[in-house]
PyMOL commands that place a pseudoatom at each C-alpha (Angstrom):
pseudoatom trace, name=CA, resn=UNK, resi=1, chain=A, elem=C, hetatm=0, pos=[-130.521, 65.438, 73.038]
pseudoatom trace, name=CA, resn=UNK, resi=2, chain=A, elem=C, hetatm=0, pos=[-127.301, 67.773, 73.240]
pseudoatom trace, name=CA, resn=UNK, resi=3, chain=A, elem=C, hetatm=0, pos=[-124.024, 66.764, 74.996]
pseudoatom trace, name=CA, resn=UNK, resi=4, chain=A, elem=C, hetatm=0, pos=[-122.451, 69.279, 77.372]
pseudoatom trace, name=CA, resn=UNK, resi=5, chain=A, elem=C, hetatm=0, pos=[-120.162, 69.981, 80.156]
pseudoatom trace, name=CA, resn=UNK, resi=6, chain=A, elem=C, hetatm=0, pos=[-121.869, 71.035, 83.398]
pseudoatom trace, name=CA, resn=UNK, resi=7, chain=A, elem=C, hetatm=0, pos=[-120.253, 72.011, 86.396]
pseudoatom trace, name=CA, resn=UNK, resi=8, chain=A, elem=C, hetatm=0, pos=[-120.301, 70.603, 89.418]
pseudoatom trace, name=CA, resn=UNK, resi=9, chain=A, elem=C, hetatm=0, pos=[-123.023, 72.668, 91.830]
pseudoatom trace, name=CA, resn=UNK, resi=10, chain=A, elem=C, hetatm=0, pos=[-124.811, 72.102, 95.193]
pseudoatom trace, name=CA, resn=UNK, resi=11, chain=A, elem=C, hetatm=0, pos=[-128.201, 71.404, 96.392]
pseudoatom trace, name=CA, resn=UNK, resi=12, chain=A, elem=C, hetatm=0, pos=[-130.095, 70.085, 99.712]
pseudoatom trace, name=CA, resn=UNK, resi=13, chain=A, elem=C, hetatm=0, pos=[-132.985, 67.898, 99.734]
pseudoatom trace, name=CA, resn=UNK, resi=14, chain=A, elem=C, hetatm=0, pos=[-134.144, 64.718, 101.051]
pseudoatom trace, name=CA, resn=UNK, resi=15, chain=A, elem=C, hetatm=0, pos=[-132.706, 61.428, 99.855]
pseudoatom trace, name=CA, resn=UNK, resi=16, chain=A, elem=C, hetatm=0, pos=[-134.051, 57.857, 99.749]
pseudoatom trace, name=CA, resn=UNK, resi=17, chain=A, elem=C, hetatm=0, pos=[-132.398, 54.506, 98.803]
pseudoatom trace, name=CA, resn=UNK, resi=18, chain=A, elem=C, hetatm=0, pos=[-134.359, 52.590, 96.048]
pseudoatom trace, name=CA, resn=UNK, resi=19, chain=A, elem=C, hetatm=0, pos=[-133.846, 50.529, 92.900]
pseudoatom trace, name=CA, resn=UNK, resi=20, chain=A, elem=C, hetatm=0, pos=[-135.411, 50.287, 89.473]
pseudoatom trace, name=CA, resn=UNK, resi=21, chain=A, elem=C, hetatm=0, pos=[-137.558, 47.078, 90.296]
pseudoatom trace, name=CA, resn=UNK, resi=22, chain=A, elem=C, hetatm=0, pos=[-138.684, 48.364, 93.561]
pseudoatom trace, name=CA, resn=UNK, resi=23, chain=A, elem=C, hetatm=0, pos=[-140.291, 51.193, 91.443]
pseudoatom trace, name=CA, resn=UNK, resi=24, chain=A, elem=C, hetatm=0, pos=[-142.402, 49.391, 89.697]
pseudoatom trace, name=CA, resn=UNK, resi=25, chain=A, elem=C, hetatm=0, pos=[-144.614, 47.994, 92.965]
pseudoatom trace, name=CA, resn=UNK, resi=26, chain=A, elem=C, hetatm=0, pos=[-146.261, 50.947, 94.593]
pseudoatom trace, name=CA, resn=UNK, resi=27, chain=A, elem=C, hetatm=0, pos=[-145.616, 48.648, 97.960]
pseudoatom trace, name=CA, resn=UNK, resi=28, chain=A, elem=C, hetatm=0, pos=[-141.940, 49.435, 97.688]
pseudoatom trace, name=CA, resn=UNK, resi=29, chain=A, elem=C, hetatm=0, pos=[-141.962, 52.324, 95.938]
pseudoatom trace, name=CA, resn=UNK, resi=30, chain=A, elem=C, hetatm=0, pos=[-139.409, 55.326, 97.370]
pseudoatom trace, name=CA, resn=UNK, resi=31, chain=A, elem=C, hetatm=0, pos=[-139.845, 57.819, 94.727]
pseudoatom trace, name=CA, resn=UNK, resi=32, chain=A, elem=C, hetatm=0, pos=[-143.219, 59.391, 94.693]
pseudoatom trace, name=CA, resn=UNK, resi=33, chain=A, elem=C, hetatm=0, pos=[-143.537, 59.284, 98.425]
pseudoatom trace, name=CA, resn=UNK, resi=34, chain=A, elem=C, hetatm=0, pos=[-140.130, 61.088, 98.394]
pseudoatom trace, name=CA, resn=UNK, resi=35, chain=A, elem=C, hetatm=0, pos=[-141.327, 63.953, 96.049]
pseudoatom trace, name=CA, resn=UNK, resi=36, chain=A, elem=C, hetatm=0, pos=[-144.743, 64.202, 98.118]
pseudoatom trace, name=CA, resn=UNK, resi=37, chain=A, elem=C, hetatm=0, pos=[-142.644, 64.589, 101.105]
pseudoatom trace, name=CA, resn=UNK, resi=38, chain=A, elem=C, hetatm=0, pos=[-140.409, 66.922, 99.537]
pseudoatom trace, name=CA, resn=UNK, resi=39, chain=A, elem=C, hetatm=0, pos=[-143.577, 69.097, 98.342]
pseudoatom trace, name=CA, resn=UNK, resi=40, chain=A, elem=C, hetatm=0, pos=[-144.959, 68.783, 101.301]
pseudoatom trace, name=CA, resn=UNK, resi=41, chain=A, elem=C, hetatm=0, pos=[-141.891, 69.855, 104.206]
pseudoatom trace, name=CA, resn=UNK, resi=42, chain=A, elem=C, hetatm=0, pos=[-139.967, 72.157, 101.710]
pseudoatom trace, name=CA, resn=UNK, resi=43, chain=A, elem=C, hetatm=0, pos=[-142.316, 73.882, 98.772]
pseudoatom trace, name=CA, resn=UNK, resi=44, chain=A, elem=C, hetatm=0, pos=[-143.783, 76.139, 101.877]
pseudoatom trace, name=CA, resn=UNK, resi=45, chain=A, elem=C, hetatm=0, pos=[-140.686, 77.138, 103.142]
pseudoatom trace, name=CA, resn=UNK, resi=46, chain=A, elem=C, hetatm=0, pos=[-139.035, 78.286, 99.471]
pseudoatom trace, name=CA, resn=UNK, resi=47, chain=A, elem=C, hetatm=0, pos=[-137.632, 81.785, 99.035]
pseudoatom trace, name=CA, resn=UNK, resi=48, chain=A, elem=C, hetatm=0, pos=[-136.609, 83.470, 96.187]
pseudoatom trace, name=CA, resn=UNK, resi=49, chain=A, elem=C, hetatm=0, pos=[-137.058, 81.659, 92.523]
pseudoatom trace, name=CA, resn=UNK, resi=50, chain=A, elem=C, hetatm=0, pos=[-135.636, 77.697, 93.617]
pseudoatom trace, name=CA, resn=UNK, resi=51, chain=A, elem=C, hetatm=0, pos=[-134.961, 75.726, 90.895]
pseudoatom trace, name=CA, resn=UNK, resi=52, chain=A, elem=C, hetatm=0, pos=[-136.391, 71.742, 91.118]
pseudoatom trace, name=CA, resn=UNK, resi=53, chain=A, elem=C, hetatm=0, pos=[-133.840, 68.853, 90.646]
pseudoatom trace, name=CA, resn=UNK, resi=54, chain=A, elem=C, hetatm=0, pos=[-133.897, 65.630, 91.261]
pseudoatom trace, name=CA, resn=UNK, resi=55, chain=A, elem=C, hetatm=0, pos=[-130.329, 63.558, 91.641]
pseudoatom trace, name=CA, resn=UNK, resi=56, chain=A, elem=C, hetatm=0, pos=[-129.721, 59.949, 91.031]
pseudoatom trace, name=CA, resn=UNK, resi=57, chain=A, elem=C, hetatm=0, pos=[-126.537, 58.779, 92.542]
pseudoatom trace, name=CA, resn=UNK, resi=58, chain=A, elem=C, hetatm=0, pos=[-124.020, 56.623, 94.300]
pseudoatom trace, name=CA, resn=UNK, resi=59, chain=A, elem=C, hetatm=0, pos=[-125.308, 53.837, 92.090]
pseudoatom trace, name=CA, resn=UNK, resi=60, chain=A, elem=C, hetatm=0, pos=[-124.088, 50.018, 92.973]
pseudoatom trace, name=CA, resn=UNK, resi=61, chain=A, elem=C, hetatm=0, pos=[-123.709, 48.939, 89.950]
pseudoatom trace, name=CA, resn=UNK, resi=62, chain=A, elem=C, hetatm=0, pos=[-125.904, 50.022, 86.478]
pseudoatom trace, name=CA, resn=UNK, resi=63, chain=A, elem=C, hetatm=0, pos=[-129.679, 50.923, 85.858]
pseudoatom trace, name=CA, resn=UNK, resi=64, chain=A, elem=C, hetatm=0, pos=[-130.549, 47.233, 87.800]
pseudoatom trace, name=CA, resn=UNK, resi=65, chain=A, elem=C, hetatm=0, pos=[-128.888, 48.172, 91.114]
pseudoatom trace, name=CA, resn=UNK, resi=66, chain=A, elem=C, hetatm=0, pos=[-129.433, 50.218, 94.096]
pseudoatom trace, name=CA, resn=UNK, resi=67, chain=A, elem=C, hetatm=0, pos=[-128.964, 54.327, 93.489]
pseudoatom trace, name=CA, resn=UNK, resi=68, chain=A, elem=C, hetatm=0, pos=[-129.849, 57.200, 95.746]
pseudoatom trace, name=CA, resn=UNK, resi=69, chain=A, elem=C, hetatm=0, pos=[-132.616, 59.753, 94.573]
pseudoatom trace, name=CA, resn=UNK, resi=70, chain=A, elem=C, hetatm=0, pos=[-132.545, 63.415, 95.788]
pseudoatom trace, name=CA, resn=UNK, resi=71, chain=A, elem=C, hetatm=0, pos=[-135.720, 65.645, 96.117]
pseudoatom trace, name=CA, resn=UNK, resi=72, chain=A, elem=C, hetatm=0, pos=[-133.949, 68.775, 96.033]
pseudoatom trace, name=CA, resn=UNK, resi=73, chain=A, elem=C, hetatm=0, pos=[-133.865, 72.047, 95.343]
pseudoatom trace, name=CA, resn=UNK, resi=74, chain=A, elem=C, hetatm=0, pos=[-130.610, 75.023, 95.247]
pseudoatom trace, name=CA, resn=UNK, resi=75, chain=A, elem=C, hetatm=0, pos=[-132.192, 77.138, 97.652]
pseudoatom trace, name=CA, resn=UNK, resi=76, chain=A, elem=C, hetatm=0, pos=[-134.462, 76.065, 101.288]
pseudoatom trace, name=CA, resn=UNK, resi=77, chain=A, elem=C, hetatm=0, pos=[-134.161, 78.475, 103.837]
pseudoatom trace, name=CA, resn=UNK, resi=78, chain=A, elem=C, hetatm=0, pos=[-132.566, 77.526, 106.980]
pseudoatom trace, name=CA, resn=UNK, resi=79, chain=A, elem=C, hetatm=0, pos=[-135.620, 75.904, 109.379]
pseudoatom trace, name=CA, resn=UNK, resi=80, chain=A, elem=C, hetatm=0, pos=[-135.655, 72.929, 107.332]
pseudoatom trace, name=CA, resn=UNK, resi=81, chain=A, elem=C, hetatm=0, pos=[-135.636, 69.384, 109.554]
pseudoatom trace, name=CA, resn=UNK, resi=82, chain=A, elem=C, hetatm=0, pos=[-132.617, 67.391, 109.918]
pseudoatom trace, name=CA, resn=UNK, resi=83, chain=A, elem=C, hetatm=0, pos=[-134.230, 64.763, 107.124]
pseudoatom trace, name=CA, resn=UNK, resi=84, chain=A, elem=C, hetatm=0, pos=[-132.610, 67.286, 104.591]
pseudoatom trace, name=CA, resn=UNK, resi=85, chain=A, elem=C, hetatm=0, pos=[-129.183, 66.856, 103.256]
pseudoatom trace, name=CA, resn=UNK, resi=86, chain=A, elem=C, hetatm=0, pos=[-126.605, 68.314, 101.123]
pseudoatom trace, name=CA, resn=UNK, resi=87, chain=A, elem=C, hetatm=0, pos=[-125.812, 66.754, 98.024]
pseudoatom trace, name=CA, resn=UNK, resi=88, chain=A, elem=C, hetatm=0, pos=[-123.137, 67.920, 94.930]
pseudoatom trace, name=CA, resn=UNK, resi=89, chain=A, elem=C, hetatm=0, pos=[-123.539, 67.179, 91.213]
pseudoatom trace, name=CA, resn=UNK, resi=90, chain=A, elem=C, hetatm=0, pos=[-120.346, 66.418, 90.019]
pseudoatom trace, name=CA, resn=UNK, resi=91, chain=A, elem=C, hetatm=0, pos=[-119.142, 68.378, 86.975]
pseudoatom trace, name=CA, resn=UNK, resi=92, chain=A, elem=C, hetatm=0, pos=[-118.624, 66.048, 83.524]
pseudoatom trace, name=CA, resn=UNK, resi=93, chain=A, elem=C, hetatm=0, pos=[-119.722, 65.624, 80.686]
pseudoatom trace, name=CA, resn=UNK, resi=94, chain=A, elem=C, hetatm=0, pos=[-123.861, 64.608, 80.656]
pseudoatom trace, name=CA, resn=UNK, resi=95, chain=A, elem=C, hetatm=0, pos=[-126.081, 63.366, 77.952]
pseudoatom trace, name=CA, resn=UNK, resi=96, chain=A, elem=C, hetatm=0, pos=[-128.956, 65.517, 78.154]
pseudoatom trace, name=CA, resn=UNK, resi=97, chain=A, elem=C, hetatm=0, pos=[-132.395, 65.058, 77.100]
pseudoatom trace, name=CA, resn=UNK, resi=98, chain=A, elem=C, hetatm=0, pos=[-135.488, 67.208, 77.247]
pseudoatom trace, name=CA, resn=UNK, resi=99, chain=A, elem=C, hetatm=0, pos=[-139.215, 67.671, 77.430]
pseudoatom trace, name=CA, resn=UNK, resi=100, chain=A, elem=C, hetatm=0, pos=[-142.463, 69.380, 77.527]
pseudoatom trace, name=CA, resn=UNK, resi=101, chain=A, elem=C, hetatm=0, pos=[-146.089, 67.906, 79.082]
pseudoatom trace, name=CA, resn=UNK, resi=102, chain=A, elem=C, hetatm=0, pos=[-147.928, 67.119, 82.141]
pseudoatom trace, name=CA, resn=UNK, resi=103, chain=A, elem=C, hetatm=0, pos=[-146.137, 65.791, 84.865]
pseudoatom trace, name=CA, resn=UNK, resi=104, chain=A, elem=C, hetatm=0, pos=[-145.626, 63.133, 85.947]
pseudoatom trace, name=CA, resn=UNK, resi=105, chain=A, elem=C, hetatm=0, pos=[-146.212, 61.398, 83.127]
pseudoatom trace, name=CA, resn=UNK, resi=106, chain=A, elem=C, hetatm=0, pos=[-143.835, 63.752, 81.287]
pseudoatom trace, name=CA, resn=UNK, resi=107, chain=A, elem=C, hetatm=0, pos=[-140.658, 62.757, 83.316]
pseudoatom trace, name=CA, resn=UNK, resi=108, chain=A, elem=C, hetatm=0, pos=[-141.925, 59.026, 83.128]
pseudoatom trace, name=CA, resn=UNK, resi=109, chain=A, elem=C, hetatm=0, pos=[-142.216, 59.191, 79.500]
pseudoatom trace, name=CA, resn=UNK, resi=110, chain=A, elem=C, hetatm=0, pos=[-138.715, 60.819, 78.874]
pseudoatom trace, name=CA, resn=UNK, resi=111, chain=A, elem=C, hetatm=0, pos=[-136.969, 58.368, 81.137]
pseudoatom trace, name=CA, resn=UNK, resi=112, chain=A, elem=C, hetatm=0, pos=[-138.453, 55.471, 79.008]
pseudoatom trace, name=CA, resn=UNK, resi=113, chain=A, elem=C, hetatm=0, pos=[-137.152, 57.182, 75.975]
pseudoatom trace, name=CA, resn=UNK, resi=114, chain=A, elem=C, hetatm=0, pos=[-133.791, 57.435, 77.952]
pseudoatom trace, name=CA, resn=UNK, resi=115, chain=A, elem=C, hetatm=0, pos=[-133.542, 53.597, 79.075]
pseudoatom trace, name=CA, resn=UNK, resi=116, chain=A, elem=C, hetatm=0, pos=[-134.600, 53.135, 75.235]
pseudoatom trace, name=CA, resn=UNK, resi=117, chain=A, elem=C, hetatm=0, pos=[-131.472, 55.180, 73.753]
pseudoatom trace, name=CA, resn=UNK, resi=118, chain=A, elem=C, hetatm=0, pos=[-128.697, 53.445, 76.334]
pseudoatom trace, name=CA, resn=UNK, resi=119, chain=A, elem=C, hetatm=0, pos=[-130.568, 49.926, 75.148]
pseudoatom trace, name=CA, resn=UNK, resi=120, chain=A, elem=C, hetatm=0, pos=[-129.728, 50.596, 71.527]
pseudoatom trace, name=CA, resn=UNK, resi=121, chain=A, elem=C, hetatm=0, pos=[-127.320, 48.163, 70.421]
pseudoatom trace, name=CA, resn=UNK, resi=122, chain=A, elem=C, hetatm=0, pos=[-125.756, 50.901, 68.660]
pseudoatom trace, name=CA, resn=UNK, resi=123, chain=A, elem=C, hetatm=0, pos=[-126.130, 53.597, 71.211]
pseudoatom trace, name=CA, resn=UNK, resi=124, chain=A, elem=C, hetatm=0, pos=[-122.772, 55.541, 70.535]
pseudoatom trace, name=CA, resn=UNK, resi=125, chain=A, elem=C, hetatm=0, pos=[-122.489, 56.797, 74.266]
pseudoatom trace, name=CA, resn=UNK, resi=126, chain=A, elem=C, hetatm=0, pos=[-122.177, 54.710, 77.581]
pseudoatom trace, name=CA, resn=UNK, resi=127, chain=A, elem=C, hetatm=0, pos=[-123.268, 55.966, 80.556]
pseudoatom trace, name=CA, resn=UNK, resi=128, chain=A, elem=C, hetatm=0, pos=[-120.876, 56.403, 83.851]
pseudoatom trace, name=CA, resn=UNK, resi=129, chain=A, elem=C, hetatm=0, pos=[-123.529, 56.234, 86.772]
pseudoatom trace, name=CA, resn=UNK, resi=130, chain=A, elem=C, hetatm=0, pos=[-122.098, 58.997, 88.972]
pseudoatom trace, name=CA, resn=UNK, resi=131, chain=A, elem=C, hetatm=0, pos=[-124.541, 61.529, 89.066]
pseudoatom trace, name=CA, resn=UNK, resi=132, chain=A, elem=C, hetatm=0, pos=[-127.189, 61.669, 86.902]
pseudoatom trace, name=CA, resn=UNK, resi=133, chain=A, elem=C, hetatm=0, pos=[-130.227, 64.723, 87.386]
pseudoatom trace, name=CA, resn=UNK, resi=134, chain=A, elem=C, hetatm=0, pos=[-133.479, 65.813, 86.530]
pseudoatom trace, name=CA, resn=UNK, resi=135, chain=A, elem=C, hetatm=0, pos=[-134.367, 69.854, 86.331]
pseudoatom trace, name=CA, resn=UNK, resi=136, chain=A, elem=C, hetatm=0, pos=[-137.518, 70.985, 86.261]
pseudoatom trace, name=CA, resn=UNK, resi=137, chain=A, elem=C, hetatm=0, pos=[-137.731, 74.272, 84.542]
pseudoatom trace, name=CA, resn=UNK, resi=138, chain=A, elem=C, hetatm=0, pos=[-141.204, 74.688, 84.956]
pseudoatom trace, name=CA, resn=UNK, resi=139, chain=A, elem=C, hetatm=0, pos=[-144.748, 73.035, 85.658]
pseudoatom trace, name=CA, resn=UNK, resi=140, chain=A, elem=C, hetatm=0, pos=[-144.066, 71.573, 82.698]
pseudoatom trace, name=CA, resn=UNK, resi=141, chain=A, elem=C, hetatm=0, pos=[-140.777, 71.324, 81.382]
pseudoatom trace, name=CA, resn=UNK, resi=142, chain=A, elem=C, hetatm=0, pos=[-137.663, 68.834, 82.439]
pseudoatom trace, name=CA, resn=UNK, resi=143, chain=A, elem=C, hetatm=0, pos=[-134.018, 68.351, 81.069]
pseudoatom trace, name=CA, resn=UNK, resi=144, chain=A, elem=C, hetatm=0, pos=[-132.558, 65.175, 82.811]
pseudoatom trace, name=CA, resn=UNK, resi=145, chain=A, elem=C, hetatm=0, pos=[-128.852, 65.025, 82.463]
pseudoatom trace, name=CA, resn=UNK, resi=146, chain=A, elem=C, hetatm=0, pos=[-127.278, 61.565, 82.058]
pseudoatom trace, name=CA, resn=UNK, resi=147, chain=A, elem=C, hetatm=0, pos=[-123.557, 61.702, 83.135]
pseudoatom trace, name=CA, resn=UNK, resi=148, chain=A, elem=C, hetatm=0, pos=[-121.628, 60.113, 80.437]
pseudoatom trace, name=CA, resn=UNK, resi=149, chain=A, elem=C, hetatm=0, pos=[-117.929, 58.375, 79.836]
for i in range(1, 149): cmd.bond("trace and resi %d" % i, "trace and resi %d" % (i + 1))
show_as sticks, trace
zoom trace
């Protein structure tokens, strides 16, 4: 993991409201369906190279509280439905962590690793739940940003 200063840049995609909890239950789940909606309505209409992100944000409170998670991507062309919205990732200073495998079990296994490090008792940064994001590289390749304080 590597701290750095990213600025702030803009994507569209389609949003959902879920929490950490609700995750865990596949009856309440909001991500997955999100992506495979996303994947669905937006991967055929791509041009160019896009670049994959998701973005947690306007949290309520920490990691146990409500958040919003964007499907999203920096460039859908212009037909896309009204269900897709602009979203900006502000610019700060993010905790950033990366890895290599088969999703999805790549991104689930970093985020574990993630929750572990802000756990630590002697975890020397604290997180500022703003905006936090994922980027997918490639098939098989993520860096998920964690906006620090």
């Amino acid at each position: 993991m590597v701290v750095e200063q990213i600025p702030g840049f803009d994507l569209v995609g389609l949003c959902a409201r879920t929490k950490n909890e609700n995750e865990a239950d596949a009856s309440t789940a909001q991500i997955a369906p999100l992506w495979e909606k996303f994947s669905t309505e937006a991967a055929p209409k791509f041009t160019g190279a896009p670049q994959i992100y998701g973005v947690y944000t306007n949290y309520e409170s920490d990691h146990s509280g409500l958040f919003d998670i964007y499907a999203c991507s920096d460039l859908l062309s212009t037909d896309m439905s009204e269900d897709f919205k602009p979203i900006h990732v502000q610019s700060g200073k993010y905790l950033v962590f990366s890895a290599q495998g088969e999703m999805p079990q790549t991104v689930i296994d970093l985020w574990g690793e993630i929750w572990n490090y802000f756990s630590s008792p002697d975890c020397p940064h604290q997180r500022a739940y703003t905006t936090d994001f994922e980027h997918y590289l490639s098939p098989n390749e993520i860096r998920v940003a964690i906006s620090i304080k």
